[in-house]
C-alpha positions as CSV (number, residue, x, y, z in Angstrom):
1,X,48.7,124.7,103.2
2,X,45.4,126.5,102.3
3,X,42.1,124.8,102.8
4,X,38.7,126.0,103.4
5,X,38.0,124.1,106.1
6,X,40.6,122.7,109.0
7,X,38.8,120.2,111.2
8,X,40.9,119.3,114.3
9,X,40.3,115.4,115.3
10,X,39.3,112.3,113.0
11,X,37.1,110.6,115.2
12,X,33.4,109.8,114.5
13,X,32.2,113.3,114.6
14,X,35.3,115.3,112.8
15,X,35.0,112.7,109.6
16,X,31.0,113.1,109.2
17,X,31.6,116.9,109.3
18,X,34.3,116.6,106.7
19,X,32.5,114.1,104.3
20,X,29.6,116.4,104.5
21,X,31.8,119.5,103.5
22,X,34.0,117.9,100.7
23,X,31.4,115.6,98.7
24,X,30.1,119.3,98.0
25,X,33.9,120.1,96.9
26,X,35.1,122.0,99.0
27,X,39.0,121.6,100.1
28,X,38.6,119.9,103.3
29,X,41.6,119.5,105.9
30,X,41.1,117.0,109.0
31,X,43.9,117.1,111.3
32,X,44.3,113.1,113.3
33,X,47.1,112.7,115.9
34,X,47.1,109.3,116.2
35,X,48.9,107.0,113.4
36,X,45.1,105.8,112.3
37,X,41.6,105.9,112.5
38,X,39.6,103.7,115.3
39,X,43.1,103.5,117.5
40,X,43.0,104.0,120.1
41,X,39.3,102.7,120.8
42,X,37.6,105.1,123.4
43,X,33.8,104.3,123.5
44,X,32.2,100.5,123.4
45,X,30.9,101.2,119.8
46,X,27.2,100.0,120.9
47,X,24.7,102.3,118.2
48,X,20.8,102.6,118.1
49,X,20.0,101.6,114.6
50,X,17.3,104.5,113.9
51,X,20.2,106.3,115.4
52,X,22.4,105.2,112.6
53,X,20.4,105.5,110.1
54,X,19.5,109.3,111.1
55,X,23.5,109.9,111.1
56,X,23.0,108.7,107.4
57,X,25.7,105.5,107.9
58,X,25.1,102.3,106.3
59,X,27.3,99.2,107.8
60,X,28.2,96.0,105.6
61,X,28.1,92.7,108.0
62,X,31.6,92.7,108.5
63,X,31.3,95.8,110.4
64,X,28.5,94.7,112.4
65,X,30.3,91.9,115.7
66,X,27.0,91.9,117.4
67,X,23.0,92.9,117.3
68,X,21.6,93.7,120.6
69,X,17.9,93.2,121.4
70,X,17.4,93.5,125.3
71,X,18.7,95.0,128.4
72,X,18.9,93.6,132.0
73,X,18.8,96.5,134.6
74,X,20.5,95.9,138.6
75,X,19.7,98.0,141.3
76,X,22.6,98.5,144.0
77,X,20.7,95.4,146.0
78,X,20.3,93.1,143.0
79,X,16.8,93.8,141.6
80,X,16.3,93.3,138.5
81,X,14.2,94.7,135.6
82,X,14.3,93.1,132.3
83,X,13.4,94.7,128.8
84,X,13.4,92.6,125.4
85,X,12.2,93.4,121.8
86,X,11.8,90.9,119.0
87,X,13.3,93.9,116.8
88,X,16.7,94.2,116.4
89,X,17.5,97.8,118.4
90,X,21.0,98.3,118.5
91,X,24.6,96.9,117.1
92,X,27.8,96.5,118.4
93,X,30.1,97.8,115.6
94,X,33.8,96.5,115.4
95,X,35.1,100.2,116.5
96,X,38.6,100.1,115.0
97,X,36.8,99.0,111.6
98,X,34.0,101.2,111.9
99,X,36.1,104.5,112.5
100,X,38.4,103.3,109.3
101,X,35.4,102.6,107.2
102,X,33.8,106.3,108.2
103,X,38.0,107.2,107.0
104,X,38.0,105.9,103.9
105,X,34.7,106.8,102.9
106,X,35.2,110.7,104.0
107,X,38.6,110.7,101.7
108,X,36.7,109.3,99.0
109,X,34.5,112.3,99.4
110,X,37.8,114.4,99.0
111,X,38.7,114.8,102.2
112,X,42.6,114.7,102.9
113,X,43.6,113.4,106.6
114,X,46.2,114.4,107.9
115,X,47.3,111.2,110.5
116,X,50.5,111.5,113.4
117,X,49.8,115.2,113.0
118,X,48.8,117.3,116.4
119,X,47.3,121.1,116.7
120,X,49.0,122.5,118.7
121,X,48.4,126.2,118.7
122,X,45.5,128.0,116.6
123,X,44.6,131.3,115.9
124,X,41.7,133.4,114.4
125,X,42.1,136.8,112.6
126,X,41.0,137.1,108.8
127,X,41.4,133.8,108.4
128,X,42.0,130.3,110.5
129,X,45.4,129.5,111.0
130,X,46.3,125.9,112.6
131,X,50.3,125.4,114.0
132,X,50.6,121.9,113.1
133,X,53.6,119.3,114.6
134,X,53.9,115.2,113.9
135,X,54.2,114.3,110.3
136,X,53.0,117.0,109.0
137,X,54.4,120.2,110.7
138,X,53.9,123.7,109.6
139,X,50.8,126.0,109.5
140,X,47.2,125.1,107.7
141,X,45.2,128.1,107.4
142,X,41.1,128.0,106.5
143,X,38.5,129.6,106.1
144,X,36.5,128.0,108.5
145,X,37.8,125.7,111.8
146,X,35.6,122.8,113.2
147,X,36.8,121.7,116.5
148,X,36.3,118.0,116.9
149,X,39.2,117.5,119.9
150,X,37.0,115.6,122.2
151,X,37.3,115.5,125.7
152,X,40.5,117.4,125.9
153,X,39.1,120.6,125.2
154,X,42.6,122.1,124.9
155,X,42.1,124.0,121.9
156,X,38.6,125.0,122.9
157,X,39.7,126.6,125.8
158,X,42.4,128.0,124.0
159,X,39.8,130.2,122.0
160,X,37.8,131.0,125.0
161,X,34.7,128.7,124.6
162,X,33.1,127.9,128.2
163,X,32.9,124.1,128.5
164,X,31.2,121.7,130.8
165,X,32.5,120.7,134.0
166,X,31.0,117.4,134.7
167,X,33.0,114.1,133.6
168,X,33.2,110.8,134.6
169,X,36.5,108.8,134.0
170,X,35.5,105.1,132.7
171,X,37.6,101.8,131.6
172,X,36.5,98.8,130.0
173,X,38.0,95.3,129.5
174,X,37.6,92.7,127.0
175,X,36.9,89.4,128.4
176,X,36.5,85.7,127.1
177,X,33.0,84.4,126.8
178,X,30.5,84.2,129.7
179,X,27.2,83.2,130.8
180,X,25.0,85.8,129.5
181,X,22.8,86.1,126.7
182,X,24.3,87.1,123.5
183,X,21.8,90.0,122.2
184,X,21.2,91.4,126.0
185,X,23.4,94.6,127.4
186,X,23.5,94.3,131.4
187,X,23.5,97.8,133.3
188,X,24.6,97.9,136.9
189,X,23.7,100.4,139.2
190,X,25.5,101.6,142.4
191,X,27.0,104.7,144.1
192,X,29.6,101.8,146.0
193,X,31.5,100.9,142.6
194,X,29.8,103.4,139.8
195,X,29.5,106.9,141.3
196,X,27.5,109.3,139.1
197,X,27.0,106.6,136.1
198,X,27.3,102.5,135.9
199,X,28.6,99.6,135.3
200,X,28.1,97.4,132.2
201,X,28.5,93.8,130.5
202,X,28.4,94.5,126.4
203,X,28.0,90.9,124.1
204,X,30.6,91.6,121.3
205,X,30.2,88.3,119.6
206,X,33.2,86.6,120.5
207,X,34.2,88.5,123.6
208,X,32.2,90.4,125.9
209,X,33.2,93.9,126.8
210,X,33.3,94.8,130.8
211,X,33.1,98.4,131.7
212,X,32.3,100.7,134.5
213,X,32.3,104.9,134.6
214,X,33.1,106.7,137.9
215,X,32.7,110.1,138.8
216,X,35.1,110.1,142.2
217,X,38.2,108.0,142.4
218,X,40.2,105.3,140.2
219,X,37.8,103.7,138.0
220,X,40.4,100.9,137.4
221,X,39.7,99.9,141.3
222,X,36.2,99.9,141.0
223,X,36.2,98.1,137.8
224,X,38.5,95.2,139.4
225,X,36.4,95.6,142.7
226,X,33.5,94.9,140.6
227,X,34.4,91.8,138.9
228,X,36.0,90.4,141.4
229,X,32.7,90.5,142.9
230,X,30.1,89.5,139.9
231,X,29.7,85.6,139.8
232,X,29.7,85.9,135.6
233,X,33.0,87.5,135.6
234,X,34.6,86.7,138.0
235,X,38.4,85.1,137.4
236,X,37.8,86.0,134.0
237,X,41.1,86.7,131.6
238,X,41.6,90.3,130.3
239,X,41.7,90.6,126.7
240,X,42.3,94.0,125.9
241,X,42.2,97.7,128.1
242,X,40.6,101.1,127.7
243,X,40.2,104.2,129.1
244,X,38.5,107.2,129.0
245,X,36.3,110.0,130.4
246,X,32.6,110.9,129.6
247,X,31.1,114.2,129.8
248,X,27.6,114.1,131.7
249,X,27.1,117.9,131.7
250,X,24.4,120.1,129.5
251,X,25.7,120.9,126.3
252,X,28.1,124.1,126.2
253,X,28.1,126.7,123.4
254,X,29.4,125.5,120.0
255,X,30.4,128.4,117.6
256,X,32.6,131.9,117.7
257,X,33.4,133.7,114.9
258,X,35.0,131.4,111.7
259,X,34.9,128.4,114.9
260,X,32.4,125.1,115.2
261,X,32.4,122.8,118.2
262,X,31.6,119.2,117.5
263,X,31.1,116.3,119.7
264,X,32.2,115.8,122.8
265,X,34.2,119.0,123.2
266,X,30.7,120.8,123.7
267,X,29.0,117.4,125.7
268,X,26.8,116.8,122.6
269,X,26.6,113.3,124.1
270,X,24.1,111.3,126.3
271,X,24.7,112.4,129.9
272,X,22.8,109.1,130.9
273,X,24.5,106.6,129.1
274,X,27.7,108.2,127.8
275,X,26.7,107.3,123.8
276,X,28.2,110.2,121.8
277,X,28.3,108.7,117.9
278,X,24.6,109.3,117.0
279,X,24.0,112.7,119.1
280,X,27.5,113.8,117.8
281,X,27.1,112.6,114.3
282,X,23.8,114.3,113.9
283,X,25.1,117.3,115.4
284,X,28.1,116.9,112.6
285,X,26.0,116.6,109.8
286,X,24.1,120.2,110.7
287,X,28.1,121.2,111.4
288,X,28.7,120.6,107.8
289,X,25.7,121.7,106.1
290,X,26.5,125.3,108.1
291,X,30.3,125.5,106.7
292,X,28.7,124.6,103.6
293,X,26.2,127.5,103.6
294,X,28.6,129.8,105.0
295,X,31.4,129.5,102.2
296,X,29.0,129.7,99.7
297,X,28.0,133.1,101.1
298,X,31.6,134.1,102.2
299,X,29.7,134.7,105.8
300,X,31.8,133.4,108.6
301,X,31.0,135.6,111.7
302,X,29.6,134.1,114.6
303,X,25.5,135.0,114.4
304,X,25.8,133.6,110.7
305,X,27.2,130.1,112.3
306,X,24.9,130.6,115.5
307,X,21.8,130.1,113.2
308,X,22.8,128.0,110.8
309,X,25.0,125.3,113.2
310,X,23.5,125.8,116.8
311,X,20.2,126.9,116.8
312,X,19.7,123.7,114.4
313,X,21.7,121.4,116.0
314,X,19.7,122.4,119.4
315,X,16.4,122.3,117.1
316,X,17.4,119.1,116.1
317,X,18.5,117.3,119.1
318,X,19.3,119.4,122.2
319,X,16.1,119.3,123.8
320,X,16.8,116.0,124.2
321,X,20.9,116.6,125.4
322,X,19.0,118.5,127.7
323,X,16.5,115.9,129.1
324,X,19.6,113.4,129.3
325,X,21.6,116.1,131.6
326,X,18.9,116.4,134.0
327,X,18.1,112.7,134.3
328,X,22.0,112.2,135.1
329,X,21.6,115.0,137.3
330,X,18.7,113.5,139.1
331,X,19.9,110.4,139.3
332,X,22.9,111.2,140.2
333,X,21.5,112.6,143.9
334,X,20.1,109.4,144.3
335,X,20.8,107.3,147.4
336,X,21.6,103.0,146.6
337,X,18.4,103.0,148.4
338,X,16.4,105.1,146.8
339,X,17.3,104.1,143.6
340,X,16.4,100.5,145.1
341,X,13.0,102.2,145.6
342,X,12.5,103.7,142.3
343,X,13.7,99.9,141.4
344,X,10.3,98.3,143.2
345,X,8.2,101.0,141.6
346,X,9.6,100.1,138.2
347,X,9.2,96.4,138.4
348,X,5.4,97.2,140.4
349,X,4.2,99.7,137.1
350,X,5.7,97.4,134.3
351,X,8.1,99.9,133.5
352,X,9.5,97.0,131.0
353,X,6.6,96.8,128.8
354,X,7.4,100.7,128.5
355,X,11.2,100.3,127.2
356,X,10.2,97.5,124.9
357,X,7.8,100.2,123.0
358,X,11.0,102.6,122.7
359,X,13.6,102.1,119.9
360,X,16.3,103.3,121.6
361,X,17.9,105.9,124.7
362,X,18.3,109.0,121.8
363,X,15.0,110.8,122.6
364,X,14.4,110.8,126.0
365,X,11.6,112.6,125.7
366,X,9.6,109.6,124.4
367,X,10.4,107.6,127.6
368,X,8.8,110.7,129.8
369,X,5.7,111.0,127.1
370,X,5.2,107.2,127.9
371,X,5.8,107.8,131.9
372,X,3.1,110.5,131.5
373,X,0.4,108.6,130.7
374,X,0.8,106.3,134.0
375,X,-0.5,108.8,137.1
376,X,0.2,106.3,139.7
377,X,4.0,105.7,138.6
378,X,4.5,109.6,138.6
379,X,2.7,109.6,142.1
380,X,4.9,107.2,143.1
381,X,7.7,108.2,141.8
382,X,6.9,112.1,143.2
383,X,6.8,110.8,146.6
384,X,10.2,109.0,146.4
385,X,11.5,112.9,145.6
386,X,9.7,114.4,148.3
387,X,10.5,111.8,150.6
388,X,14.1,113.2,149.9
């Protein structure tokens, strides 16, 4: 089985790579252990629409369970800070049908997915060759291998590549409808229940999705812990489970010699909120412009794929990884009360009136450019660190 390109996972990021590669012809291999696309669900599918639209995907209504508008924020004691647009600023995608729409429209492109099949061994000489097992067993050999594994980083590893270290482990539920508005995502803060990231209440039209990501102990505990003890959940029926883990580390290196890392195998994901689709998707549209460039030039080595994948994926968008990473970090040294501080300060500054301005959490940066033009929040915000 002879491709030019061998792309291990069919997630978000591994099928934008591949439609980019194969609507320009090339033969186009994407290797999918599980029996489908979108199963099993592993992120809450909630996308900034500039976001989308940068990724280049376009979704029909039936795709589309829920438009969000607003957020409500809760410090560990309760406060609250409330942010709401008249613009629509974000969906909630039906995952399972999103992931098989992005499917479908990456085979039409030529791409051939390969489904129940698992890498399990690769090496890299001349060429790529991929030691495949499932329903499809064998060996795929490539020119090129893009390395969309996710957070299992087995095969990454495996070809030497120095990955992150931070994680959090999160779960999610699906409950039945409750008392909170149905175009507002809640955020909870708290180092008691959400070590190192946050709980959350996501509107999906006709349920509401429950989730909370931990960076020490059982999420599942602090997820029941937590709804036990939230009035608009509490006693509520579980629908559906999930669970995963979230990298919240800077962004690792991406490319050796004939090899591309995409997605969350190299933390091209928001530290801060865990969103990976539209960092990772714009990072898998430079992925397959590269492999593009590269087999037309029959240049595969590694400072061919440096400049042409990494330097303009971090061009593109790692500044802003970058900014993400150290706000988790920040925030993550953060006592409940101090963050209760930064809380007061917030709510004192209008900090609101500053996330209503902003489309969306991408581009970090643009929340610190609006922070810089208030002295007094950064002088109160500056003490809070010293103070520490």
């Amino acid at each position: 089985m002879n491709y030019d390109v061998a792309i291990i996972g069919g997630g978000v990021c591994g099928l934008i790579a591949g439609k980019e590669i194969a609507k320009e012809s090339y033969d186009v291999c994407i290797i999918e252990e599980h029996q489908d696309a979108g199963i099993p669900t592993h992120c809450s599918a909630l996308y900034s629409i500039r976001g989308l639209k940068q990724v280049g995907i376009r979704l029909e209504d039936e795709l589309i369970a829920n438009i969000i508008r607003g957020g409500r924020f809760y410090s560990p004691s309760g406060k609250e800070i409330f942010a709401y647009s008249k613009q629509d600023r974000a969906i909630v995608a039906e995952k399972k049908m999103f992931d098989k729409y992005l499917a479908r429209e990456t085979a039409r492109a030529g791409a051939e997915i390969k489904f129940r099949t698992i890498a399990k061994d690769v090496e890299i000489s001349d060429e790529v060759k991929v030691k495949v097992e499932g329903l499809h067993k064998g060996l795929i050999k490539s020119k090129l291998l893009i390395n969309a594994e996710g957070l299992r980083r087995r095969i990454a590893k495996k070809l030497g590549f120095k990955t992150f270290e931070k994680f959090v482990t999160a779960c999610r539920v699906e409950v039945e409808k409750i008392e909170v508005e149905e175009d507002v995502a809640e955020m909870y803060l708290g180092n008691k229940f959400a070590h190192g990231f946050y709980a959350w209440i996501l509107p999906k039209g006709d349920v509401y999705e429950v989730g909370l990501g931990t960076a020490k102990g059982n999420p599942w505990d602090y997820l029941l812990e937590f709804m036990k003890n939230n009035k608009k959940i509490k006693g509520k029926s579980m629908l559906e489970v999930a669970r995963g883990f979230i990298p919240t580390d800077y962004p690792s290196e991406s490319v050796k010699e004939r090899v591309l890392l995409v997605g969350d195998v190299c933390a091209q994901n928001k530290a801060t909120t865990g969103g990976g689709v539209v960092t990772g998707g714009i990072c898998a549209k430079v992925a397959g412009k590269a492999c593009v460039k590269a087999l037309s030039e029959e240049n595969f080595s590694k400072d061919f794929l440096k400049r042409e994948y990494e330097d303009r994926w971090r061009e593109e968008i790692g500044k802003e990884l970058e900014i993400h990473a150290m706000l988790r970090e920040g925030f993550n040294s953060l006592s409940d009360e101090e963050i209760d501080m930064l809380f007061d300060i917030a709510m004192s500054e209008n900090l609101q009136d500053v996330l209503i301005k902003l489309p969306d959490t991408d581009r970090p940066s643009e929340f610190l450019n609006e922070i810089a033009k208030n002295n007094k929040l950064i002088e109160k915000f500056q003490r809070i660190l010293n103070i520490r």
